[in-house]
N, C-alpha and C positions, 0 to 999 in steps of 0.2 A: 768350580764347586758343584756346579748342576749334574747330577746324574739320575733323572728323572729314566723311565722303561724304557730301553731295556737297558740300557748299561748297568752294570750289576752294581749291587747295594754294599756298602763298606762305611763303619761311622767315618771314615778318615773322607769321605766325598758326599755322601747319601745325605740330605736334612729332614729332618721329620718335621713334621706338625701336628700338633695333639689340640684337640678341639672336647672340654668336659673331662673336669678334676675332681670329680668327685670320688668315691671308698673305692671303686673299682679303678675307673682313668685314671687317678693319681698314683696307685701302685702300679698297674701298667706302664704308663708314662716315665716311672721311676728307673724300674729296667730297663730302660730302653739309654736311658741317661748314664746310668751305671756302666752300660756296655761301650760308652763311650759317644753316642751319637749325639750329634747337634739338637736343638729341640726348641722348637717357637710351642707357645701353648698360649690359648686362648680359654677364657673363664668370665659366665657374666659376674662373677663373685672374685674379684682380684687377689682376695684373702687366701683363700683356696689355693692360691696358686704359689704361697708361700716357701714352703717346703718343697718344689717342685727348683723355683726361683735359686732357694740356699743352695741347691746342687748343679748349678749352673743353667738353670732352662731360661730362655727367652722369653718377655711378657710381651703378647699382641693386642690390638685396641680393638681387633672384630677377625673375624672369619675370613674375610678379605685379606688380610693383610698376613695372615699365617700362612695362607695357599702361596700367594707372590715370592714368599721365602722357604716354599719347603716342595721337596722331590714327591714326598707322600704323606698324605695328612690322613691321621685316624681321627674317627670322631667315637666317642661313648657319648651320650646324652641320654634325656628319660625317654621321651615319649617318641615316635613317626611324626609326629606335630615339630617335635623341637629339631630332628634328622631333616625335614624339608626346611623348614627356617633357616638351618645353618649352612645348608648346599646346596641348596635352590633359590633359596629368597631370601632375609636378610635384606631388602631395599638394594640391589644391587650390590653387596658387601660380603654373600656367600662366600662357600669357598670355589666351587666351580667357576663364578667369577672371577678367582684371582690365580687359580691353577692354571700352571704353563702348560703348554703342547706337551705328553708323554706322562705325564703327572699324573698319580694313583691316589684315588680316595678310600679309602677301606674305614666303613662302620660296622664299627663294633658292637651297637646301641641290639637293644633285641627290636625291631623294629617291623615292618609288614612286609612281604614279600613282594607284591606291586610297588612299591616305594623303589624298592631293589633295583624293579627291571626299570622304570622311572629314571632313576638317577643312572642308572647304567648307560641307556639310550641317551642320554643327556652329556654325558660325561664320553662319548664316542663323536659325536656331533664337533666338540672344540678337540678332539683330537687325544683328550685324557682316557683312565678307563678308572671302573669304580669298582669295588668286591665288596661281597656283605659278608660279615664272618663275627659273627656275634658270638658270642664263649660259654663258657659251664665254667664254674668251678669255684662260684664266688671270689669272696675276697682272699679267703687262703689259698687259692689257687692265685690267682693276680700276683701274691705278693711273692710267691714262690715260682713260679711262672710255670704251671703246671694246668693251665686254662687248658680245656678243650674249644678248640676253634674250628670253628661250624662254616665252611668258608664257600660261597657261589661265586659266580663270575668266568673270566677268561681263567681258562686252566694253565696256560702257560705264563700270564701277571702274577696267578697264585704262588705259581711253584720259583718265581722271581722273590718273592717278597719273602721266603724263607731266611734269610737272615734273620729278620724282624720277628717275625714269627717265632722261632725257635727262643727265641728270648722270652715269649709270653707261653711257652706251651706247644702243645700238639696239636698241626693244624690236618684236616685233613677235608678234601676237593669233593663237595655236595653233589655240583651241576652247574649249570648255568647261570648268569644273575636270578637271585632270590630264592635259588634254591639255598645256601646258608640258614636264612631267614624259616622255610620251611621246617628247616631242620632244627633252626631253635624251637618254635612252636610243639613238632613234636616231643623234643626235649624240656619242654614244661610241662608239658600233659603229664611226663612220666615223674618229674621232678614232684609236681603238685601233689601226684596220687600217692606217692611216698611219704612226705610232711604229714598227707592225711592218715596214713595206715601209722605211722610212727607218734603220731600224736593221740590217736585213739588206743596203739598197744602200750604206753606210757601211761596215761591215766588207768584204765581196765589194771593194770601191774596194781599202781599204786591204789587201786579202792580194792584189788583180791589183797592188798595186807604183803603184797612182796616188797621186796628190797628193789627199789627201779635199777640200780648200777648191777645189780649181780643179774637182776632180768638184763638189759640190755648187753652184758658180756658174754652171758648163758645164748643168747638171740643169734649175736652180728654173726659169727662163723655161720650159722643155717642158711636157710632159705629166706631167711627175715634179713636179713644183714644189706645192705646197702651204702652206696658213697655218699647220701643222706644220712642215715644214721653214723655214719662215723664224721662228718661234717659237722653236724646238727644236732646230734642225741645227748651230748654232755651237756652244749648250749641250753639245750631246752628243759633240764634237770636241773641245774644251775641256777634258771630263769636268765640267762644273758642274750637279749636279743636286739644286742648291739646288729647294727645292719650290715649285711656283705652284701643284700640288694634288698629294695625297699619290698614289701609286702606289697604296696598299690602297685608296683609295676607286675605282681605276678596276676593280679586281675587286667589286666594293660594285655602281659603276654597269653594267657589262657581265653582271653578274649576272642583273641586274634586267630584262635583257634572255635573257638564256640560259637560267635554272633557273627564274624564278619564277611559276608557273604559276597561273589563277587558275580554279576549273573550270567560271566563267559565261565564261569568256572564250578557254576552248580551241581555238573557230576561227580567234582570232586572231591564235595562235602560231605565228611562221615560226621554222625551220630557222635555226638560222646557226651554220654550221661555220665561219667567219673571226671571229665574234665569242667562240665558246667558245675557239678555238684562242688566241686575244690573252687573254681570262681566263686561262687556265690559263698563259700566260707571266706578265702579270701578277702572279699566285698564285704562281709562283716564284718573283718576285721577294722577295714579304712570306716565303715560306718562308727563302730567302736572308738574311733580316734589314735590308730594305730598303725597309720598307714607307712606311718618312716619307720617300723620297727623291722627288723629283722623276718624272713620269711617264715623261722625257725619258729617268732610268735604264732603261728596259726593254734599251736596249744592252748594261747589262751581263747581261744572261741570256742576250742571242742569244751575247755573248763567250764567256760560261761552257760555253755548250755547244759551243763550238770549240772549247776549250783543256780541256776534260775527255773529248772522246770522238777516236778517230780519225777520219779520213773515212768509212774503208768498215764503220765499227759504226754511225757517225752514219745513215747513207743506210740500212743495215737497220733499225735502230731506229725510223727514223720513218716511214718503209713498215711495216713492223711497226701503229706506234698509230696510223697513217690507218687502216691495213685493217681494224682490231679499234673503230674509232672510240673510244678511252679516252676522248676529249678533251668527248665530248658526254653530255649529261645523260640516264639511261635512257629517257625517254619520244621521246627526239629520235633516239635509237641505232632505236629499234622503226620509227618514221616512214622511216630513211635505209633499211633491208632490203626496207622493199617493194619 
């Protein structure tokens, strides 16, 4: 039954391991079940893994114990905190731990890019290999399996693991380990600054007295139209900001792009005042109490700050913290003065 790399992938031999059932892993994880392949999954929340369970998936007691029984283990989880705990450490019960010689670990998690090369190195050492290939597409992508997958690592592990892939979407070869990861970071920056430009041309509609639906249908064909707006522009009209990925994790991933500096890597950091500025709404939101909503909420912070300032303190105010740059990280504030 082993056919860990390279022997090719088929549910009739291949076993998966899925590590994090939550809105995204669980309809991941579903497709993969559908298409017929074996499936161990692991959840610190047993519940979660209910409906995974009713369609035949296997329940694991840890990390350890899903690698032992699977060819290839994906992980989705939140944070680079929770991606090391489950593949690194875990008390000895990782999944590196328990992955045979030949065995592929592929996270999905939007995670750091040193993490990447980290567990890659790591995962070459016992013989396995590891790919970062974190996705776009929310949850209606997931459930449709129309992700885009953002994928670093060994180029030839990648274009192995196509089976699996094709069942979640379109994957297509970054670079080397962590470049995946890079590539998600910059696909948040662009994600971010969308939500932001969709959420300020949404209200602007609705206070000039238009109809926001026939604005937004009059828009999406132009230059304003985007895979945001048709994702997220009825959502956010609606008010449904059911989660396809939590709001905290988009200050998590825009983070990772604005603050996190690494200092073999300091020529490689650019400037980005449109990314810190959508963190820092982002970050209100989770201050607001809203951090498991939907990303699509960011609407309601651009509301908040219309219905809590006047116009003519608004317009001071944020003349005010562009000119003082609040919004950027000290090392980024010194760079904009020159």
């Amino acid at each position: 039954m082993e056919t860990p790399y390279p022997e090719p992938i088929s549910p009739a031999k291949t076993r998966i391991g899925w590590i994090g059932v939550g809105v995204m892993g669980a309809a991941m994880a579903s497709r993969l079940l559908s298409a017929g392949y074996f499936l161990t999954v692991y959840t610190r929340t047993p519940s979660k893994a209910l409906s995974l369970q009713s369609k035949g998936a296997h329940l694991a007691s840890s990390p350890l114990d899903v690698a032992k029984c699977s060819d290839v283990v994906f992980t989705m989880v939140g944070h680079p905190s929770d991606v090391r705990s489950v593949v690194l450490e875990s008390q000895g019960k990782g999944v590196l731990a328990g992955l045979n010689p030949g065995g592929v670990i592929v996270d999905t998690t939007s995670s750091h890019p040193s993490l990447a090369r980290e567990i890659f190195a790591a995962a070459r050492t016992k013989g396995c290999w590891a790919v970062d290939s974190p996705v776009s597409g929310g949850d209606i992508g997931a459930r449709d399996g129309k992700l885009a997958i953002l994928a670093g690592g060994d180029e030839g592990v990648i274009k192995w693991l196509s089976p699996l892939f094709e069942l979640l979407g379109k994957a297509t070869y970054m670079g080397p380990a962590g470049c995946g990861q890079s590539c998600k970071i910059a696909n948040q920056i662009v994600v971010g600054g969308n939500l932001l430009g969709l959420s300020e041309g949404l209200l602007f509609s609705e206070k000039a007295g238009l109809d926001v639906k026939k604005w937004m249908d009059a828009v999406r064909g132009g230059a304003a139209g985007s895979m945001v707006m048709e994702l997220y522009g009825e959502r956010m009209i609606e008010r449904d900001f059911r989660p396809g990925g939590f709001a905290e994790y988009m200050v998590k991933d825009l983070g990772m792009g604005v603050d996190l500096v690494e200092e073999s890597e300091d020529r490689r950091v650019p400037v980005l005042p449109g990314a810190a500025l959508s963190k820092q709404l982002f970050a209100g939101m989770v201050a607001n109490g809203d951090g498991h909503l939907g990303t699509q909420g960011l609407i309601t912070v651009i509301e908040r700050l219309n219905s809590n300032l006047g116009l003519k303190s608004r317009i001071i105010s944020h003349t005010r913290e562009v000119q003082s740059f609040t919004f950027f990280p000290a090392s980024m504030r010194i760079g904009l003065h020159r």
